[in-house]
N, C-alpha and C positions, 0 to 999 in steps of 0.2 A: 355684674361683677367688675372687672378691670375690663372688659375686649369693647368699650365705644367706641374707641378709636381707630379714625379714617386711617385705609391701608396705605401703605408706605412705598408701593412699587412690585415691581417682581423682584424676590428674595431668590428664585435659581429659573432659568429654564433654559433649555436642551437647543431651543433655535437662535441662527447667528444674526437676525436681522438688530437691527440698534431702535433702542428703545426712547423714548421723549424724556431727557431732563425733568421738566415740569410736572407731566404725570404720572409716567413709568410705565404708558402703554405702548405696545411696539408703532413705527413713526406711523406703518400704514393705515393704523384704528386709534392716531392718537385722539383726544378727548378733546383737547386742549386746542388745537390748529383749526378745527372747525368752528371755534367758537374764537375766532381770531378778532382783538379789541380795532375798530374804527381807530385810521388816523389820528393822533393828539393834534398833531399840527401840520406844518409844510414840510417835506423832504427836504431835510441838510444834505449838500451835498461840500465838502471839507478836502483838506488836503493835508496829510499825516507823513512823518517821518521818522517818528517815534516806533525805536526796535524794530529798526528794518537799516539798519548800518548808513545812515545819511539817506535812500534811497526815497521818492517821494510817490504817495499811491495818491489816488483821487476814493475818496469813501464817500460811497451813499447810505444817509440814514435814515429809518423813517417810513421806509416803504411798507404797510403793515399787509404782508402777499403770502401766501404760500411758498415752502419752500422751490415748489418746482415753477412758480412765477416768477420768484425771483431771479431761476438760474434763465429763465428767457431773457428775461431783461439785461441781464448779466451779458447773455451773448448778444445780445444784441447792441450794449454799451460797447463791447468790446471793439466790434464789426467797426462801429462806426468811429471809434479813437482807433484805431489799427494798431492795437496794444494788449495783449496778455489782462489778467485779472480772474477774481474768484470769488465765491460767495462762501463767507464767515458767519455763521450764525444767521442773524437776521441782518447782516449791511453786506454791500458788493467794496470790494478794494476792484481799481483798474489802475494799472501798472504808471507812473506816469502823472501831469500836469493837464489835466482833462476837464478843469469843473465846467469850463463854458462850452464845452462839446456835449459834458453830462447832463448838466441843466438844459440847454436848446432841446436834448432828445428827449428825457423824460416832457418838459413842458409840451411837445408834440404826441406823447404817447396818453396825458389827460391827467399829468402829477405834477400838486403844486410844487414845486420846486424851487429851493433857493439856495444862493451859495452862499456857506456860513465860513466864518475865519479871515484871514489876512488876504 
């Protein structure tokens, strides 16, 4: 009849945990993160100031990790710039003018890594 169609997410349910964008299963059985796509390329690592009032962050792109990988890495970029930062989706922002701190660290932890931009 009409019902072929692949289901669309969860429509209600009663628990607070947050759900995957992608597939709409809760984050700790998503479908999707397991099946996480091999690196396209090298780790950009860039320097942004766009919608942050003049202020400039260091952004890593590229890392294709788990969320809770990245927030290691996250602190551990942090540690090592002596600077605030946070993990957005799939890229780390650290607070600050950091890329040749970012790139030296990552390059020592086994990620290609490059700095892209000006």
């Amino acid at each position: 009849m009409g019902f072929d169609r692949p289901p669309r997410g969860t429509v209600f349910s009663s628990h607070k945990r947050k759900t995957c964008p992608r597939c709409g299963h809760p984050e700790d059985a998503c479908a999707c993160s397991k099946a996480a796509a091999a690196p396209s390329g090298p780790v950009r690592v860039c320097r942004e100031t766009k919608g942050r009032k003049g202020k400039g962050v260091t952004v890593v792109r590229g890392l294709a990790l788990q969320h809770e990988e990245l927030k290691a890495i996250a602190k551990r970029l942090k540690q090592v710039c002596g600077s605030g930062g946070t993990v957005k989706g799939d890229t780390i922002e650290i607070q600050g003018d950091h890329r040749d701190r970012v790139v030296d660290e990552l390059i020592r932890a086994g990620h290609d890594a490059k700095r892209a931009g000006g």
